[in-house]
N, C-alpha and C positions, 0 to 999 in steps of 0.2 A: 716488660710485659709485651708478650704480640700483640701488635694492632692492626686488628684487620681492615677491609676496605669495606664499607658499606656502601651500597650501591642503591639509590633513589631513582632514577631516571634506564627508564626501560634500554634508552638508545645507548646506553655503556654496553647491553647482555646483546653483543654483535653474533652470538649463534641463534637468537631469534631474528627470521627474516626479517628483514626492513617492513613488508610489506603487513608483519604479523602486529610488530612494531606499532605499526599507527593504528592499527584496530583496537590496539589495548589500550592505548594512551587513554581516550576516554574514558577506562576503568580508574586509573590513575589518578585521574581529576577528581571521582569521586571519594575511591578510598583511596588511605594511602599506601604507599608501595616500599617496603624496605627489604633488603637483602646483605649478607655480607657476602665476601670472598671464598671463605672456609665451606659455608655452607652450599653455595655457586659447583661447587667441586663434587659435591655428591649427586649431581645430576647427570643424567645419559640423557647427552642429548644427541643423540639418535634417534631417541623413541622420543614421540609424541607423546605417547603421555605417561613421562617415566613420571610415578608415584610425589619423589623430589619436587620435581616442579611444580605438579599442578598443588605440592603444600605454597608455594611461597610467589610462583608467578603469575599474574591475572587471568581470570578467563571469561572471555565473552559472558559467559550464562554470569556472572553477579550482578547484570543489568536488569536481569530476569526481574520481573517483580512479583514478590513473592515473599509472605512471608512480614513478622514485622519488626523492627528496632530492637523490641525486649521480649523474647518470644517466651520468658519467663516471666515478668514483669517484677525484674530487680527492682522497678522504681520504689515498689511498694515497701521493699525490706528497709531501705533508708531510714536510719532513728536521729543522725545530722551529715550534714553533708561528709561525706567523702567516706560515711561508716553504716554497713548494713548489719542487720539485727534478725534474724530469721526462725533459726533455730535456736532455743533455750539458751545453750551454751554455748555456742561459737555466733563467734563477730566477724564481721568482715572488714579490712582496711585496704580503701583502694588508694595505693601510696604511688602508684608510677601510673599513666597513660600511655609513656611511650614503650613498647615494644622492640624487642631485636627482630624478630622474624614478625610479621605480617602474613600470620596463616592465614589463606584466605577463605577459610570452613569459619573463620571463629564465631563463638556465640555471641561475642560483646563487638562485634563488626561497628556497631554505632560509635564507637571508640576510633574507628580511622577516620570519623569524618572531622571537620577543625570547629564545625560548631558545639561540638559536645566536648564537656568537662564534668565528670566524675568524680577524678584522682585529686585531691587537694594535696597542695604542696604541703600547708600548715594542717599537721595529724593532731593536733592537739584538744578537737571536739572530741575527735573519734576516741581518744585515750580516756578523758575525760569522762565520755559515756560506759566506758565500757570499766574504768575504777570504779564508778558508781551501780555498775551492775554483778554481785558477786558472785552469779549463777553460771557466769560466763567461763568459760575455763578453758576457752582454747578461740586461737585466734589467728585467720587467714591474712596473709599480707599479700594484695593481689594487686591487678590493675588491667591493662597492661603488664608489663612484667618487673619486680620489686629489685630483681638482680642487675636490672639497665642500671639503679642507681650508685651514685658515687658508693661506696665502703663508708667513708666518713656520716652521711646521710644513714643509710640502712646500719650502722652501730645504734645511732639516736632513738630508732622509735623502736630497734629491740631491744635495746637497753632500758625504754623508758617500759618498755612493756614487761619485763623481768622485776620492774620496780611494783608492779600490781601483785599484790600476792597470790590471789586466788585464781591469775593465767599460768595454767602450768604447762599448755604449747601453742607452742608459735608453729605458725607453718605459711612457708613462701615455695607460693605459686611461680614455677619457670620452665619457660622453655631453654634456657641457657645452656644445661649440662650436656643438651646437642646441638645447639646452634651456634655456642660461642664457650667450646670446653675450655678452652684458654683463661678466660675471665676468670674462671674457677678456681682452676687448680694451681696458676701461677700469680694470683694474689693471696699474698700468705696474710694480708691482713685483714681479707675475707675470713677465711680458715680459723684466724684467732676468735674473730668475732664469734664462728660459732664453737668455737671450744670454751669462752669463754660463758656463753649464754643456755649451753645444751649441756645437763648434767642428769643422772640417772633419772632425778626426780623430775626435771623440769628440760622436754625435749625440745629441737627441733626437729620438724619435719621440711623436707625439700619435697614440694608434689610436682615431681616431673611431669612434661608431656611432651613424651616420646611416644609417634603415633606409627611412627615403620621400621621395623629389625635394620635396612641399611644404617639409620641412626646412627646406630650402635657402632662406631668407629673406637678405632686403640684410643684416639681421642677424651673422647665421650667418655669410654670405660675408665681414662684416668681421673676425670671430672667426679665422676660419681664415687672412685675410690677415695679420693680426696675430701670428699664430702664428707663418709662414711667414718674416714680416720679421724677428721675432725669434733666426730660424737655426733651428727648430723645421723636422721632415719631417711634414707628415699624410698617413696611410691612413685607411681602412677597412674596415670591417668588421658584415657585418650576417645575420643568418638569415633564410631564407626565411619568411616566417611568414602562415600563413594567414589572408586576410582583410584583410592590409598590405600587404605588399608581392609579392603572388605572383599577380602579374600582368604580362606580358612590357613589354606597354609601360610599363606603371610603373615597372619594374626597366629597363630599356633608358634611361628618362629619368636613373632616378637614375643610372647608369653614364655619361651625359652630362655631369650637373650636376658631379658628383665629378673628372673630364677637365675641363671650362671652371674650374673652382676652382685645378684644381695639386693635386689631391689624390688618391693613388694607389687606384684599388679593390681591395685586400687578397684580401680572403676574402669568400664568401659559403658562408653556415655552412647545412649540415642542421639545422635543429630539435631539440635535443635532448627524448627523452622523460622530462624531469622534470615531478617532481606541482604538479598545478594548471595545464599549460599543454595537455590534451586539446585543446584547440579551436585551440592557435596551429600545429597538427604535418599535415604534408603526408605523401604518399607519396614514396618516393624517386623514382619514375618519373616523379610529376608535377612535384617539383621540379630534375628534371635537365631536363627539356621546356620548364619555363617558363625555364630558363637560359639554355638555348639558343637561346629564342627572343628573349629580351633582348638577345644577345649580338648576333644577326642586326642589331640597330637600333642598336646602336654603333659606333664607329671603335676601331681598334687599341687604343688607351690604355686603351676598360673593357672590352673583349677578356682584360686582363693578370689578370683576378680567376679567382681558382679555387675551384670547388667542392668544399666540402670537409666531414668529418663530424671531427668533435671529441670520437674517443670511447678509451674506458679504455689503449687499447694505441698510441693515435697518431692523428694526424691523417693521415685517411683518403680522396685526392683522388678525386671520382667521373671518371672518364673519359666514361664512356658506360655507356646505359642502352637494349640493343636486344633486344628479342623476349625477353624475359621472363629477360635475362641483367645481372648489372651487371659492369661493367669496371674494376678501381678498384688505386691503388697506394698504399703510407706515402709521404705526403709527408716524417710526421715519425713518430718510432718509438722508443718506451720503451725495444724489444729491440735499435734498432741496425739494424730490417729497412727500411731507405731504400732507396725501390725499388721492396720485392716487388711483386711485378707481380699480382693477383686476379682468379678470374672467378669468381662463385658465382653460381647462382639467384636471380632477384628478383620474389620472389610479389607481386603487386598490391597486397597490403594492406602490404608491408613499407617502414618510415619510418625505421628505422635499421639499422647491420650487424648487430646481436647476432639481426634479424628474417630478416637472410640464411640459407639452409639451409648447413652447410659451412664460417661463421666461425671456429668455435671449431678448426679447424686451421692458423688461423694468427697466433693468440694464446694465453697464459695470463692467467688471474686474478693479478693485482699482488696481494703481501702488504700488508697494512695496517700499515704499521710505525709509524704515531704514537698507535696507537687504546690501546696502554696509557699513555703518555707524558701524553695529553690524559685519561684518567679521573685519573689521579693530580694532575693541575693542576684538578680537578674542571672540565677544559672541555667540553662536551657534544660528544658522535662520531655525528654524521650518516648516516642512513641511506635 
């Protein structure tokens, strides 16, 4: 199998000046920094701010302060450590912490620092909770990223989870099938696992996040074919993010390349206002705009993604964004409000709904129910 080089330490990346070098290090300190080789190669660096980079290399503004740790407030979802509970039927299993790529937009950013832990090694609450709950019928394997772990590992808790009757999909969160398409497609003992575990009635799902068309390497496209022949389904899903991909025709390509792939475009996510990512956050009216206008340069198929905000009470589809009004419904809904139909005020500076005037009538604050649960395991509670 190739083994790439992963790169920790800024002062290996000798085409960032020395001088850029030590300005970053302090970011370093804070969050962590990983990169491979493969992916090192998709950058132009000539330009300053090729797309590539600013996904995966530091920048000044995540010192910014701004913003908080859980700008969704996952804490709240926790039903036992390392397993969230939110929606009716879907669970969440944070099975890995550690990540290939270290975007540095991500929403669970509180994940690069060393005092927070999430991911339990031992899944066996989380399986546990979720046999005992039969409503559940599909279940995220996230983290950080699920595909970092060994084959032998990631067999175990899909196999243990195949063993629940009433899960009938599995879906792992990854950036892999562009960061590290090798892993993929020349582990065939990956490939069995899921030809083994994905059958008509009972799928897996792979939710890519692939967030720029250069992605899209002979690479990548073999990863995902691989995937594919294995009985695996791939989406997508990606945030708008400034300075990457928040540019109509850029985002119109990528909704091309994901359609010639075979691979569905899910979501495209509002930016969450978590700390350290000031500089990756759009307005909501310029990222409903440049939606739109992507969408104008595609055919039907990347037409099917929706735009949507990923925040404490539910995932929050924008409709439309006219004369200084946003239009928006629960796609999905903690409260069960599948639906509600919204029209609130949308002040030019506002990037998320809690910046809408009028939100807070049609949500409440979720109780934090795991935050004594997790001081008493001395696990640290996120803010």
């Amino acid at each position: 199998m190739t083994r790439l080089k992963y790169v920790t330490n800024l002062d290996k990346i000798t085409q960032i000046p020395e001088e850029s070098r030590m300005k970053l290090k302090s970011i370093t300190e804070k969050y962590v920094f990983r990169v491979n080789d493969y992916y090192l190669k998709l950058i132009d660096w000539d330009d300053p701010n090729d797309p590539i980079r600013r996904l995966v290399i530091p920048n000044e503004g995540e010192l910014n302060e701004y913003g908080r740790w859980d700008a969704s407030d996952e804490e709240t979802n926790y039903v036992v450590p390392g397993c969230q509970h939110k929606y009716k039927t879907t669970a969440l299993l944070l099975v890995s912490e550690v990540c290939g790529a270290y975007c540095r937009y991500c929403f669970r950013k509180r994940l690069f620092r060393n005092d927070i832990k999430e991911a339990m090694s031992d899944v066996q609450p989380g399986l546990d909770y979720i046999r005992s709950h039969p409503e559940i019928n599909n279940v995220l394997l996230t983290g950080g990223d699920p595909l970092i772990l060994a084959t032998k590992k990631l067999r175990g808790i899909i196999e243990s989870l195949r063993e629940i009757p009433h899960v009938k999909i599995i879906r792992i969160g990854s950036k892999l099938p562009v960061f590290n398409p090798m892993r993929i497609y020349e582990d065939e003992e990956l490939l069995q696992v899921i030809r083994e575990n994905s059958s008509p009635e009972k799928r897996i799902y792979i939710m890519a996040h692939i967030n720029h068309p250069r992605e899209m390497t002979d690479q990548a496209r073999k990863a995902i074919q691989a995937l594919q022949n294995a009985g695996a389904m791939v989406v997508n899903q990606t945030p708008i993010i400034k300075g990457i991909n928040d540019d109509p025709v850029v985002l119109g390509k990528l909704l091309d390349e994901l359609s010639f792939a075979g691979v569905h475009p899910y979501y495209f996510f509002v930016n969450r206002p978590v700390a350290g990512n000031h500089d990756f956050v759009l307005p909501l009216k310029d990222v409903y705009k440049i939606v739109e206008q992507a969408k104008m340069r595609t055919s039907g198929l990347g037409k099917r993604v929706r735009l949507s905000m990923s925040h404490t009470s539910g995932k929050i589809e924008i409709l439309a964004i006219e004369n200084g009004r946003a239009y928006l419904k629960y796609h999905q809904s903690r409260e069960g409000n599948y639906g509600q139909f919204m029209v609130l005020e949308c002040p030019d500076h506002a990037s998320w709904f809690d910046d809408l005037p009028g939100n807070e009538r049609y949500w409440k604050k979720p109780v934090k129910k795991m935050v004594e649960t997790m001081k008493e395991k001395k696990q640290p509670v996120f803010n």
